[in-house]
C-alpha positions in Angstrom: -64.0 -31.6 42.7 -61.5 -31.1 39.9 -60.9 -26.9 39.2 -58.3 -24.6 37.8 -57.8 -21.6 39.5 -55.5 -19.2 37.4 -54.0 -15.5 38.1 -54.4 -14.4 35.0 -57.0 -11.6 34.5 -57.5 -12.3 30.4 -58.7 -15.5 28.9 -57.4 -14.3 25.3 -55.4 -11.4 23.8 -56.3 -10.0 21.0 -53.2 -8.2 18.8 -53.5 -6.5 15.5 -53.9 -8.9 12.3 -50.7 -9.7 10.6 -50.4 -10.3 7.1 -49.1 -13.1 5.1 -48.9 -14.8 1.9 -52.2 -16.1 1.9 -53.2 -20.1 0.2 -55.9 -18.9 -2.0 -58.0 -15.7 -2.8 -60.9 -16.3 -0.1 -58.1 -16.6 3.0 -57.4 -13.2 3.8 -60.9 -12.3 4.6 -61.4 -15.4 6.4 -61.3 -14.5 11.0 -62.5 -12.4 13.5 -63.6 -9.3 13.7 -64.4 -6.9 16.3 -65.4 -3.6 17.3 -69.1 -1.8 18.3 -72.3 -1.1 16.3 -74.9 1.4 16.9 -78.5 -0.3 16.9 -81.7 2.3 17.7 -79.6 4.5 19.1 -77.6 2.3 21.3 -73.7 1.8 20.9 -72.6 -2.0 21.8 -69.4 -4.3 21.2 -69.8 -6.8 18.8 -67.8 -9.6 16.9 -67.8 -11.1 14.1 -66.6 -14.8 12.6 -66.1 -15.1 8.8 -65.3 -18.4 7.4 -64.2 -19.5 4.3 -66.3 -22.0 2.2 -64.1 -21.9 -1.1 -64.6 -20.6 -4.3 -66.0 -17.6 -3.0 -68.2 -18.7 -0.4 -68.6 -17.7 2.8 -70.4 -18.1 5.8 -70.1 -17.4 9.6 -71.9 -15.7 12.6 -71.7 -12.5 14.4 -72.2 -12.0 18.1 -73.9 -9.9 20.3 -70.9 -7.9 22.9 -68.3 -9.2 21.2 -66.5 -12.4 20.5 -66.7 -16.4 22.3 -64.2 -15.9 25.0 -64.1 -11.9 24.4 -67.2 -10.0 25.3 -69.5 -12.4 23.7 -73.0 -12.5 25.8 -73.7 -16.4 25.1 -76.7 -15.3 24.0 -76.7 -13.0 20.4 -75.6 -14.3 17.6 -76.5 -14.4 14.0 -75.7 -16.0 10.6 -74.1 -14.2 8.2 -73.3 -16.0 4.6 -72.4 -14.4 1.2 -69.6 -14.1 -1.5 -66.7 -12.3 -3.1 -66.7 -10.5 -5.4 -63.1 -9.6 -6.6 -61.9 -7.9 -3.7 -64.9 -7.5 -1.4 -66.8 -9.5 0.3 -70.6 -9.0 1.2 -72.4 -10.8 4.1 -75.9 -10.7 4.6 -78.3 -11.9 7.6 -81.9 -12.9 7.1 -83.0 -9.4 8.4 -81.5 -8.0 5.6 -78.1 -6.3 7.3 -75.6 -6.3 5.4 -71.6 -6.9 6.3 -68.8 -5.9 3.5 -65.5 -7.0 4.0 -62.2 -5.4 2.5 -59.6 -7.7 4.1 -58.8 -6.1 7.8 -62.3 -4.1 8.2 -65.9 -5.5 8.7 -68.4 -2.2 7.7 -71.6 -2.8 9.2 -75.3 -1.5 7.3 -78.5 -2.1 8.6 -81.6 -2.8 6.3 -81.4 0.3 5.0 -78.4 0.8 4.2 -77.5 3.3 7.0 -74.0 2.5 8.4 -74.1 1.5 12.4 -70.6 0.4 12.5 -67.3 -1.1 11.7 -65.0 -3.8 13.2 -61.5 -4.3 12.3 -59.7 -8.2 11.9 -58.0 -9.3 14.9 -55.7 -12.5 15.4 -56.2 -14.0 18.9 -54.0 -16.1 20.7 -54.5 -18.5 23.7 -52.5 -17.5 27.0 -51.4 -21.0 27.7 -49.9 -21.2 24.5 -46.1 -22.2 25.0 -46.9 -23.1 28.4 -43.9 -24.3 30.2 -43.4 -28.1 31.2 -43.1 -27.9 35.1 -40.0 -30.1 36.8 -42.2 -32.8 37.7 -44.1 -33.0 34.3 -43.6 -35.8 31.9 -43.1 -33.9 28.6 -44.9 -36.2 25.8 -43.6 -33.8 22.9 -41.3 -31.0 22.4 -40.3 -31.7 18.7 -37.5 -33.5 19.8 -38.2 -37.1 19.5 -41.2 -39.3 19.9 -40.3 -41.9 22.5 -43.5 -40.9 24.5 -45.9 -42.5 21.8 -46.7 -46.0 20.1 -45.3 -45.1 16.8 -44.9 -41.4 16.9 -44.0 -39.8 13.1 -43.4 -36.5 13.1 -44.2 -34.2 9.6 -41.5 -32.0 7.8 -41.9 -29.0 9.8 -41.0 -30.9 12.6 -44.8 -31.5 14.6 -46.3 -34.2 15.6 -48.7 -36.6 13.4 -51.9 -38.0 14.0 -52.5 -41.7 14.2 -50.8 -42.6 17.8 -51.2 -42.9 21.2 -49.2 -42.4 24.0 -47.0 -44.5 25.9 -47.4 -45.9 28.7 -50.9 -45.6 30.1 -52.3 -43.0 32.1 -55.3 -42.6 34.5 -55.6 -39.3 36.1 -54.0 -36.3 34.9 -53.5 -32.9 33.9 -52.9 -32.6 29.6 -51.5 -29.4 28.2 -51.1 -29.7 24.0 -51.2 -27.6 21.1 -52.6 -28.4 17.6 -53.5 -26.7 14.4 -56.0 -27.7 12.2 -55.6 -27.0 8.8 -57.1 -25.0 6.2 -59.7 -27.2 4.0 -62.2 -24.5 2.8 -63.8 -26.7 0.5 -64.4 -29.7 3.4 -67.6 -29.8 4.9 -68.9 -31.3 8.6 -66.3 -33.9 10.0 -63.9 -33.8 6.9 -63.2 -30.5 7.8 -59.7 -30.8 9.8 -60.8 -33.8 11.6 -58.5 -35.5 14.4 -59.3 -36.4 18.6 -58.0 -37.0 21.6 -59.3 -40.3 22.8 -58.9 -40.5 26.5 -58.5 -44.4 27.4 -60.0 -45.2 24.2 -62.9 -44.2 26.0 -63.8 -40.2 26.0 -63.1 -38.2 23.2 -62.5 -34.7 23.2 -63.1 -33.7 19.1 -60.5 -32.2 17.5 -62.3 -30.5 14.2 -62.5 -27.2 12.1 -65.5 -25.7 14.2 -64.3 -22.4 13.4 -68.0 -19.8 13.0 -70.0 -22.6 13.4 -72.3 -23.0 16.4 -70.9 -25.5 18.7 -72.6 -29.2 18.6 -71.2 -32.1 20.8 -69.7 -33.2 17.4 -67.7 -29.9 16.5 -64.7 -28.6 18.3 -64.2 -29.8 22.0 -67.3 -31.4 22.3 -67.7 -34.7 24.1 -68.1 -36.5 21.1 -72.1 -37.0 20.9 -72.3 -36.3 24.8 -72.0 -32.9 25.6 -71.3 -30.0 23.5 -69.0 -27.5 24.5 -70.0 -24.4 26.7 -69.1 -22.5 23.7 -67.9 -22.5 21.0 -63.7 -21.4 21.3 -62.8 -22.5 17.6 -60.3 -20.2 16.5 -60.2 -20.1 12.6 -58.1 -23.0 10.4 -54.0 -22.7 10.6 -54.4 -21.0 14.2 -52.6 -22.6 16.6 -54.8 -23.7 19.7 -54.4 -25.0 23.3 -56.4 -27.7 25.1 -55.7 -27.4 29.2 -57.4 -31.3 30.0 -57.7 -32.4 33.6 -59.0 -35.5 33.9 -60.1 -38.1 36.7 -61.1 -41.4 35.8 -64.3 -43.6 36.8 -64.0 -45.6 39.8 -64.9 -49.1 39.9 -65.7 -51.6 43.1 -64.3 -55.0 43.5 -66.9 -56.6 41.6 -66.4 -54.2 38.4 -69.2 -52.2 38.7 -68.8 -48.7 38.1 -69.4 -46.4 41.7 -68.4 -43.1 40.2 -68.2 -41.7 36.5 -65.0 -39.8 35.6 -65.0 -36.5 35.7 -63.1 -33.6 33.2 -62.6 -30.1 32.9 -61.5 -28.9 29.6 -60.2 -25.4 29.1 -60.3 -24.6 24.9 -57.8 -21.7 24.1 -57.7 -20.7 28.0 -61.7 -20.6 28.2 -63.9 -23.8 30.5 -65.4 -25.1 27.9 -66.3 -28.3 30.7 -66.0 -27.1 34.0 -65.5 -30.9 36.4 -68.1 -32.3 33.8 -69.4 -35.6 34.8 -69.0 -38.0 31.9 -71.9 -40.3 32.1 -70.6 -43.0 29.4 -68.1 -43.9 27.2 -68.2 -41.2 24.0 -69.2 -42.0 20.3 -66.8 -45.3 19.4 -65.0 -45.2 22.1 -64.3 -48.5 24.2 -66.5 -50.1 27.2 -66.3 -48.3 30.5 -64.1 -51.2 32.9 -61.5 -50.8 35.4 -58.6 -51.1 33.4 -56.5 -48.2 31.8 -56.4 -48.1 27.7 -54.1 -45.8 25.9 -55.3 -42.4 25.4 -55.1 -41.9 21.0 -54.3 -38.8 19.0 -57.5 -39.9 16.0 -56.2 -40.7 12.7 -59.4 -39.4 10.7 -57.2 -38.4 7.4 -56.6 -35.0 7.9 -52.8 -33.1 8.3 -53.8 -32.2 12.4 -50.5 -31.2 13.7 -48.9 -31.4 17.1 -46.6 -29.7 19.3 -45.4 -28.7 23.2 -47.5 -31.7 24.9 -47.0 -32.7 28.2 -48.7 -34.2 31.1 -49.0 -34.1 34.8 -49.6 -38.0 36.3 -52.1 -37.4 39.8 -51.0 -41.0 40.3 -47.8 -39.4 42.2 -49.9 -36.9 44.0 -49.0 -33.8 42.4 -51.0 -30.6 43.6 -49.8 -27.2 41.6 -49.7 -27.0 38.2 -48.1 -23.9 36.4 -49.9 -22.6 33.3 -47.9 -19.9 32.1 -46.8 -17.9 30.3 -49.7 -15.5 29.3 -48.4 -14.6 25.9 -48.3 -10.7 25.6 -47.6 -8.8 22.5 -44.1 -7.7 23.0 -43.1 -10.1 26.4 -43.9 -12.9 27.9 -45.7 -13.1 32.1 -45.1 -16.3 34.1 -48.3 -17.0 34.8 -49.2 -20.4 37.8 -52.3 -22.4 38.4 -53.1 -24.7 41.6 -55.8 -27.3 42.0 -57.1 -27.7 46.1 
């Protein structure tokens, strides 16, 4: 059985928005939101995921409890789309609520028009991001050179670019790496930030602009056309995100015949999005199942996916503990460690 077992007692933190110079006029109302609503006469958590469609579209989905990876029940959870209009933006569902937006508050009216709450932007952050490479890791990518893939380019603000793979082959491991999809509000489906991480040419996590949407084995950390994810752990386009991969491959007899699938657990942004998952076939394009290793690919699918603090545990040299720290906290950083049995 492959498991993480981790001593932290938060999957994400969630800190005040920030402001910034924002790309275009729909960006700054574009994230999460969260807070409580009162519905017949009940008080209750809720979140909310507002993404931006361009020219003054917008759509996204609000959640019962609060958000994925945050509160969120796995169970509530309604569409919300609408526009802006200058500098509001109004959301409605198909019950007629209605959701108006000024930029770091989410005011909340039911059919009537009776207010029942009000949820203020938040930025979250994963808690393995900048986790530290442990002594016995091989570190794949620290923005200081690219010896550890096949033709490794690395952008102007010093990441790493799609369109590789790494060097030399792996079988079972432990992957930490960061990416950041970028912001392409007019993109729709798989243009939308598109990239992958093709283990052994063979199993693809997806690597896409999910962000709001509701989680289908072809949208962010799906098993491409296999298995969705457990949830959907998106976080919204220029966000900087974490996947935690362990992996174990299939095993084969003497003959070539497959006796056991390989197995993964995938942690998205610090939540088990695949928890040992038995992968029953090879994903989407990926190669034939056989006995031999293939490089594992960072997906050239023409979008600007960046790159950065990647590095992997080999199991081929029998290594048991694996830190995953630090937790990032507002003002400090906590060592944080995880173990497998």
């Amino acid at each position: 059985m492959i498991r993480f077992c981790f001593s932290l007692t938060t999957l994400l933190l969630i800190v005040t928005a920030a402001t910034a110079d924002p790309p275009d006029a729909d960006h700054p109302f574009m994230g999460e939101y969260h807070g409580s609503v009162n519905a017949d006469g009940k008080t209750s958590r809720a979140g909310l995921q507002v993404v931006a469609l361009g020219n003054g579209e917008f759509t996204g989905m609000a959640y019962g409890g609060g958000l994925p990876g945050s509160g969120w029940d796995q169970k509530n959870r309604i569409k919300v789309s609408g526009n802006r209009t200058e500098n509001t933006v109004t959301l409605t569902t198909d019950e007629g609520h209605k959701v108006t937006l000024d930029g770091l508050y989410a005011n909340v009216q039911d059919k009537d028009g009776n207010d029942i709450g009000r949820l203020k932007k938040v930025i979250r952050s994963s808690a393995t991001l900048g986790a530290y490479p442990p002594e016995y890791s091989i570190v794949l990518f620290d923005g200081h050179g690219t010896q550890a893939f096949k033709d490794g380019k690395v952008d102007d603000e010093g990441y790493l670019k799609v369109g590789t793979e790494l060097l030399p082959l792996y079988g079972d491991f432990t992957l930490h790496m960061e990416f950041r999809i970028p912001y392409y509000p007019e993109r729709r489906g798989q243009h939308r930030g598109n990239s992958g991480l093709y283990i052994n040419s063979r199993y693809e996590v997806q690597i896409l602009d999910s962000f709001g949407l509701e989680g289908l084995p072809n949208e962010c950390g799906g098993l491409y056309r296999q298995k969705a994810a457990d949830q959907n752990m998106a976080l919204p386009p220029g966000s900087w995100q974490t996947y935690d991969i362990r992996f174990r491959s299939p095993k084969f007899d003497s003959a070539g015949e497959k006796t056991e699938n390989a197995r993964i657990t995938v942690r998205h942004n610090n939540v088990v999005i695949h928890d040992d998952y038995e992968i029953i076939a090879k994903t989407g394009a990926g190669k034939k199942e056989a006995p031999n290793l293939l490089p594992t690919k960072l997906q050239d699918h023409a979008s600007d996916v960046q790159f950065r603090n990647m590095w992997l545990i080999d199991h081929s040299r029998g290594t048991v503990c694996e830190p995953i720290g630090p937790a990032i906290v507002i003002d400090s950083v906590v060592s944080a460690c995880s173990c497998c049995d």
